[in-house]
C-alpha positions as CSV (number, residue, x, y, z in Angstrom):
1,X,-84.7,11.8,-29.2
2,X,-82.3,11.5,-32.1
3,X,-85.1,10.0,-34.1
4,X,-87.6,12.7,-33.4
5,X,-84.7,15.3,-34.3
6,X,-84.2,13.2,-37.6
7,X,-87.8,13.1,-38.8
8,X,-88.4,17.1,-38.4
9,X,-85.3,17.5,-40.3
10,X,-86.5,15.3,-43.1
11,X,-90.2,17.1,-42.8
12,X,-88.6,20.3,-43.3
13,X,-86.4,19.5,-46.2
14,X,-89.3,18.1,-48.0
15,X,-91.2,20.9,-47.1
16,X,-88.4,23.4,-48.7
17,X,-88.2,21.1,-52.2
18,X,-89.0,23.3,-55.0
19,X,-92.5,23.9,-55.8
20,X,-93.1,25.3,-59.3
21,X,-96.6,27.5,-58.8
22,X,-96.0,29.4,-61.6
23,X,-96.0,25.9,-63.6
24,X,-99.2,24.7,-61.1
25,X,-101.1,27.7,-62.6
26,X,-100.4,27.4,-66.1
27,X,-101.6,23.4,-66.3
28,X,-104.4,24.8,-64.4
29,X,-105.7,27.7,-66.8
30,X,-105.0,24.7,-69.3
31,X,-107.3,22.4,-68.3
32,X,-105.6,19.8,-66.0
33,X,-106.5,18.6,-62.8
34,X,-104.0,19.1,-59.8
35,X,-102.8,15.4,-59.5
36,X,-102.5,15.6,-63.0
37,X,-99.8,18.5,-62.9
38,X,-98.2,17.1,-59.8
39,X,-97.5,14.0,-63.2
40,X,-96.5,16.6,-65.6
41,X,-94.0,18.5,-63.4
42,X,-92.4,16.2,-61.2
43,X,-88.7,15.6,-61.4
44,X,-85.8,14.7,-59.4
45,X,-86.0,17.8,-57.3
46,X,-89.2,17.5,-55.9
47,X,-90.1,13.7,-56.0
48,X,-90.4,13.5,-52.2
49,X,-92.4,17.3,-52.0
50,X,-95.6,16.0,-54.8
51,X,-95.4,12.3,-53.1
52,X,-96.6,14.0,-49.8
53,X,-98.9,15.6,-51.7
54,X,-100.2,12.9,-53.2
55,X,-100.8,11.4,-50.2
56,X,-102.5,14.1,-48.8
57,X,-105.3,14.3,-51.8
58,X,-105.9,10.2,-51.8
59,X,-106.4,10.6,-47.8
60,X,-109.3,13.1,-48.6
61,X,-107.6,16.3,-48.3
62,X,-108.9,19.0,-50.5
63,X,-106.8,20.7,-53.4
64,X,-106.7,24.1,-51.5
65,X,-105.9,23.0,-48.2
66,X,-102.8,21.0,-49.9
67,X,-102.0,23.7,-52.0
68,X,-101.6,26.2,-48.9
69,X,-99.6,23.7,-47.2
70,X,-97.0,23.4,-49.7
71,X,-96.6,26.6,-51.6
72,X,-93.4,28.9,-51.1
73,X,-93.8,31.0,-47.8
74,X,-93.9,34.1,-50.1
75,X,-96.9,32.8,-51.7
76,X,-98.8,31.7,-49.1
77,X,-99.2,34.5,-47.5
78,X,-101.8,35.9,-49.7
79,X,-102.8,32.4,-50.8
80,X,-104.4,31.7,-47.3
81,X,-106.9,34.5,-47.7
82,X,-107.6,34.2,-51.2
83,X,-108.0,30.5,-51.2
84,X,-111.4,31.3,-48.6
85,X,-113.1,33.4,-50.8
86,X,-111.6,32.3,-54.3
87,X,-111.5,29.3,-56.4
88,X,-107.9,27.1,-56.2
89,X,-106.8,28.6,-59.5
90,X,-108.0,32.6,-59.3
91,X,-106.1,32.8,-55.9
92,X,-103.3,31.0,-56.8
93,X,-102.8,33.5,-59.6
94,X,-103.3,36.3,-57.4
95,X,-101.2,35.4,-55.1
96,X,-98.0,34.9,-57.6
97,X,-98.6,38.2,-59.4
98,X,-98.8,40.0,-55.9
99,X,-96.1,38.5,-54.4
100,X,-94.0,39.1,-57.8
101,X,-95.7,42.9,-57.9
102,X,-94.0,43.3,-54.1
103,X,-90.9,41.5,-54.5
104,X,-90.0,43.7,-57.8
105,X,-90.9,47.4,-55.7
106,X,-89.0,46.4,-52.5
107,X,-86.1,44.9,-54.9
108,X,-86.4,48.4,-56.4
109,X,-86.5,50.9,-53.3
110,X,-84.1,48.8,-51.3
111,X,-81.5,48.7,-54.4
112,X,-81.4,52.6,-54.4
113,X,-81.7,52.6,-50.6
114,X,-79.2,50.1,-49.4
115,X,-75.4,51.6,-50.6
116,X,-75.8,55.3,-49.5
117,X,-77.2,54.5,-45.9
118,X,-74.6,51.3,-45.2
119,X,-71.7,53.8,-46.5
120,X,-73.1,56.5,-44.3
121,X,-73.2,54.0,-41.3
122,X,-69.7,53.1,-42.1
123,X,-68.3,56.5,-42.1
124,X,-69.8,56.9,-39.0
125,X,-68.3,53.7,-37.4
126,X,-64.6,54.8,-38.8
127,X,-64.9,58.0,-37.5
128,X,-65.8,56.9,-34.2
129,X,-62.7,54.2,-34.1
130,X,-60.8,56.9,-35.4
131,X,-61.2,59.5,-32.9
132,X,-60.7,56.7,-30.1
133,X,-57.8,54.9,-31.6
134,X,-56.0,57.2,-34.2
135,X,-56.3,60.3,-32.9
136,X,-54.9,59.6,-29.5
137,X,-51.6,58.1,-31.0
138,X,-51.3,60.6,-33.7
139,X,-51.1,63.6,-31.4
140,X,-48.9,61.8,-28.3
141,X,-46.1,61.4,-31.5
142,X,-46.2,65.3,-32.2
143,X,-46.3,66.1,-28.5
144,X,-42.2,65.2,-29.1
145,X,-42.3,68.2,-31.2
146,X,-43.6,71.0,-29.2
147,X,-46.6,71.9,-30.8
148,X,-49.8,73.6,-29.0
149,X,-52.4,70.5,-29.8
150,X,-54.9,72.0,-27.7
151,X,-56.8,72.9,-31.2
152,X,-56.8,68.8,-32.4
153,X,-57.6,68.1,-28.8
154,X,-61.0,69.7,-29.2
155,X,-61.2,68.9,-32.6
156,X,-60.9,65.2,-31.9
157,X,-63.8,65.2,-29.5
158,X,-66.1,67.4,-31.2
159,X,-65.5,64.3,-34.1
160,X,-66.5,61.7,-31.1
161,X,-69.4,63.2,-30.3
162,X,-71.0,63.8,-33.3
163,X,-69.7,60.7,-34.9
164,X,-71.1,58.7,-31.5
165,X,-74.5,60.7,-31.9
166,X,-75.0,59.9,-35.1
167,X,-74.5,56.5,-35.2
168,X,-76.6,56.8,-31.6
169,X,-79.6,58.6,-33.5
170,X,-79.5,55.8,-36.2
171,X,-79.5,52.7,-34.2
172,X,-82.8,54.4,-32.1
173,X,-84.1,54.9,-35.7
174,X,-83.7,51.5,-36.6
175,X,-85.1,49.8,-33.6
176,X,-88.6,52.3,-34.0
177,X,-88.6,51.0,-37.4
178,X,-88.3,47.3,-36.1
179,X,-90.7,47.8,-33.7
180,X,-93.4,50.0,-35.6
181,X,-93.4,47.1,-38.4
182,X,-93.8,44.5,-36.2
183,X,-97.9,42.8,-36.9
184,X,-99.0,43.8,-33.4
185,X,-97.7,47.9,-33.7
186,X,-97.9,48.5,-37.4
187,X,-101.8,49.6,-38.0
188,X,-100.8,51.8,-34.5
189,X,-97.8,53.2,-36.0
190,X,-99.3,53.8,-38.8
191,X,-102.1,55.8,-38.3
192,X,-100.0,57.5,-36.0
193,X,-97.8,58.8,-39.1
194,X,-100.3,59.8,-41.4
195,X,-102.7,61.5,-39.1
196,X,-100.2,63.8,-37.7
197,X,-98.3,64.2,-41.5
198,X,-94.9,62.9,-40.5
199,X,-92.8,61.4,-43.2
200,X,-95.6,61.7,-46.0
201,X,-93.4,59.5,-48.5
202,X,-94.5,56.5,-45.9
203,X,-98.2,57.3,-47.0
204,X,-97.4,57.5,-50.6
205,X,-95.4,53.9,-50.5
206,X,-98.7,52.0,-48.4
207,X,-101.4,54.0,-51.0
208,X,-99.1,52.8,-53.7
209,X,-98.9,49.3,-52.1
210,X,-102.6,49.5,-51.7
211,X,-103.2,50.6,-55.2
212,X,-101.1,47.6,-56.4
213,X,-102.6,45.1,-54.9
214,X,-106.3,46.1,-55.9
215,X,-105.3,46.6,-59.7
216,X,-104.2,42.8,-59.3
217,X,-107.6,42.0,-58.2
218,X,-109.4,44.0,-61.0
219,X,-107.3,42.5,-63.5
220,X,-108.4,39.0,-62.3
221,X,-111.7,40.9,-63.3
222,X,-113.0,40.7,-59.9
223,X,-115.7,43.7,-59.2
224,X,-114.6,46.3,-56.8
225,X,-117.0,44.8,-54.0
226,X,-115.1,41.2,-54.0
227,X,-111.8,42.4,-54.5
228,X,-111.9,44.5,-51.2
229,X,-113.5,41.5,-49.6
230,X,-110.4,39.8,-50.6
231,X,-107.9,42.3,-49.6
232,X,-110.0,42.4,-46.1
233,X,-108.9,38.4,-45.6
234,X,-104.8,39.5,-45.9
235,X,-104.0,38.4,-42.2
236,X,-100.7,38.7,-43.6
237,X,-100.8,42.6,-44.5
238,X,-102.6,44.2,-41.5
239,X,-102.2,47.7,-43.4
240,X,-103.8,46.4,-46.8
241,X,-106.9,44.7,-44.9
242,X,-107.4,48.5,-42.8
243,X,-107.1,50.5,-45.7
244,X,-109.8,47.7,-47.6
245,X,-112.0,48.1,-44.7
246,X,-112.2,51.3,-44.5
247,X,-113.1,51.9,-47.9
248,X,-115.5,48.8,-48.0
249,X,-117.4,50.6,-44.9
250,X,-117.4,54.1,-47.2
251,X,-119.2,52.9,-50.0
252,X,-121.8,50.9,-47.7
253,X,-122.2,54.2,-46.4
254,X,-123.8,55.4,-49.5
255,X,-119.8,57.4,-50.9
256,X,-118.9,57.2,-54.3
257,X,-115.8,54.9,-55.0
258,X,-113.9,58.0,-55.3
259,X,-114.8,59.7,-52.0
260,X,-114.3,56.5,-50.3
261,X,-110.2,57.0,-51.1
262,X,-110.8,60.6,-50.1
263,X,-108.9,59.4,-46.3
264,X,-106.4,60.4,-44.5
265,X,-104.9,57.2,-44.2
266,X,-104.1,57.7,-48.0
267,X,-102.1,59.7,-50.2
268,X,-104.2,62.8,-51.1
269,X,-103.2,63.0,-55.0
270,X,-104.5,59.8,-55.1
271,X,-107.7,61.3,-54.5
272,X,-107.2,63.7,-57.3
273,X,-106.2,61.0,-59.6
274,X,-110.1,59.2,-59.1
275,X,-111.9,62.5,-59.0
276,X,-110.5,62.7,-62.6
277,X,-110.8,58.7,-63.5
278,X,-114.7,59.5,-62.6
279,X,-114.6,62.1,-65.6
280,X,-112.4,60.2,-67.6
281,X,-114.2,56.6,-66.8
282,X,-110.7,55.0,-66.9
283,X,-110.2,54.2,-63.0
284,X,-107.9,51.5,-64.1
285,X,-105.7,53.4,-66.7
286,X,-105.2,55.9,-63.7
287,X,-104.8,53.7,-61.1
288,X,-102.0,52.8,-63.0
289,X,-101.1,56.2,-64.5
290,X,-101.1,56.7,-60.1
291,X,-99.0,54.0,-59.9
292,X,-96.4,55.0,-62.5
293,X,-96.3,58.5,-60.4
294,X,-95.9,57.0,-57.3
295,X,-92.7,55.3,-58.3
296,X,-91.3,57.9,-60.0
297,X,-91.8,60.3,-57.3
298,X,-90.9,57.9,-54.6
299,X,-87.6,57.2,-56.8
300,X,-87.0,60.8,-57.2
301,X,-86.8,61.0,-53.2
302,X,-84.8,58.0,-52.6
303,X,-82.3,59.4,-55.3
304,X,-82.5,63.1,-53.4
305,X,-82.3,61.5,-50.2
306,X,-79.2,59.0,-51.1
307,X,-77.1,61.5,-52.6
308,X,-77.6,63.7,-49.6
309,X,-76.4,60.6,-47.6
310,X,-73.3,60.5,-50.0
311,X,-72.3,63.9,-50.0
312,X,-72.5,63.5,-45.9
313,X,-70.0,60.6,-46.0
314,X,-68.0,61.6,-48.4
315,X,-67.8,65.2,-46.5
316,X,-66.9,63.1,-43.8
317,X,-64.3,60.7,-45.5
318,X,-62.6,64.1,-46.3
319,X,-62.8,66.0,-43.5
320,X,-60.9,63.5,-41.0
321,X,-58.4,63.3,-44.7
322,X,-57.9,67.0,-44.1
323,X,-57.5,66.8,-40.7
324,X,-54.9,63.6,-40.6
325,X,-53.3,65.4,-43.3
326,X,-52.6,68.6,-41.1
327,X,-51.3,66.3,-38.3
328,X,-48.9,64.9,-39.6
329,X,-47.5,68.1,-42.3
330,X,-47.0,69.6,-38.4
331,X,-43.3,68.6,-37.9
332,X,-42.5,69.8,-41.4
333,X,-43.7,73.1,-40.5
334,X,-41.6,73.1,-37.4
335,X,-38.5,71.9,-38.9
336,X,-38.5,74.6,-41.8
337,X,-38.7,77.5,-38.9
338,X,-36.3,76.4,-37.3
């Protein structure tokens, strides 16, 4: 039993050695074979990972079957679908400048997301423990005094139960979220959303995701037919391959690539945006002049929304201030009218 314990825990640290696809691709757009960049970039750190690989090629294996096996979880992802309908080299590059595309706009949005709502969830948490804790022992000291605290009485509890429902309303909102982006509920939860317009900034963020990934494909040069074949393969991104099959299934309908985006599924100025590329014939300069759009208008919500979130908590911080404050300048009050 200790053996068997031993050997998965050496499979997974080999497994987890570094694996440098970004130095795989560029040996491959040079020239070399992949055994002959496993030579070129093998080092101390991941002598055991490219022996396994080795291995694996001499027993027969093919290159794209050991290079999904291997690469980073955050590349294989998309590798896996790629590597069915594209050669080793085109989907490995696709994959890295996807995975890099939605590592840099979640690294984005969460940066600007992250402080206001975890100060907002604090305030809420000290207020609670405040009005539990705190409150109770401040007034029993001024009840020495003999001062009506009927007045802090209510005002403590009217703090516990908004302070309680709030945090209450947040947790539920968290766990919908958990459970709507979950695989097996997202596509649901989804449509859901954008069919009945609730929280359009949701839509904007999976057209712009959407949007993303297929300039990726076009700037492989891959012709709009292939690269929604190869969005359709993204087991990974359940809301990527719907969006893809949907608008593969409009233009075999006989639409033009611009009323195949007209859906309600998508962002509705995106439509606007290809009604004018059609005009213009630049669907990739506004596909990105979209993209650019969509990121400043999603950051000028975030920033709306976060300081909103501040001003709560810091209307909060001050209010219970105030309200401590008046507590305890009670007996002063009593002692000067006496």
């Amino acid at each position: 039993m200790k053996t068997d314990i031993s050997i998965f825990r050496r499979q997974r640290r080999i497994l987890l050695e570094p694996f440098d696809c970004e130095g795989i691709l560029s040996l491959l757009n040079a020239g070399f074979s992949l055994r002959q960049c496993l030579h070129v970039l093998e080092d101390e750190r991941n002598t055991e990972c490219f022996a396994k690989m080795r291995s694996q090629l001499e027993n027969g294996e093919p290159g794209d079957r050991v290079m999904t096996d291997f690469c980073p979880d955050k590349y294989r992802r998309y590798l896996e679908g790629f590597i069915q309908v594209l050669p080793v080299k085109k989907a490995l590059g696709l994959s890295i400048r996807m995975a890099n595309a939605r590592q840099a706009s979640r690294k984005q949005y969460l940066s600007q997301a992250a402080y206001p709502l975890s100060m907002f969830l604090l305030m809420l948490c000290g207020c609670l423990l405040f009005s539990e804790f705190c409150f109770p022992a401040l007034l029993s000291m001024m009840e020495g005094f003999r001062i009506d605290l009927s007045f802090y009485s209510r005002i403590a509890s009217a703090v516990r139960l908004v302070s309680s429902s709030l945090l209450a309303f947040v947790i539920i909102v968290l766990i919908l979220t958990a459970v709507c982006t979950r695989r097996k509920y997202r596509i649901k939860a989804y449509c859901f959303i954008a069919s009945k317009g609730i929280l359009p900034v949701i839509r904007e963020y999976v057209s712009a995701r959407f949007i993303l990934f297929y300039t990726q494909c076009i700037e492989m040069d891959l012709h709009t037919m292939q690269s929604l074949q190869i969005l359709k393969s993204l087991d990974s991104q359940p809301l990527i391959r719907m969006l893809a099959a949907g608008m593969d299934e409009a233009l075999r309908d006989g639409n033009a690539f611009e009323e195949a985006m007209h859906s309600r599924y998508l962002d509705p100025s995106l439509y606007r945006f290809m009604r004018i590329a059609v005009h213009t014939e630049g669907a990739g300069n506004m596909m990105n002049s979209y993209l650019q759009m969509s990121s400043l208008r999603m950051q000028r919500k975030l920033k709306r929304y976060s300081e909103v979130i501040r001003l709560v908590s810091y209307a909060g911080v001050g209010v219970m201030l105030i309200i401590v404050y008046r507590i305890l300048m009670m007996p002063l009050s009593v002692l000067s009218d006496i």
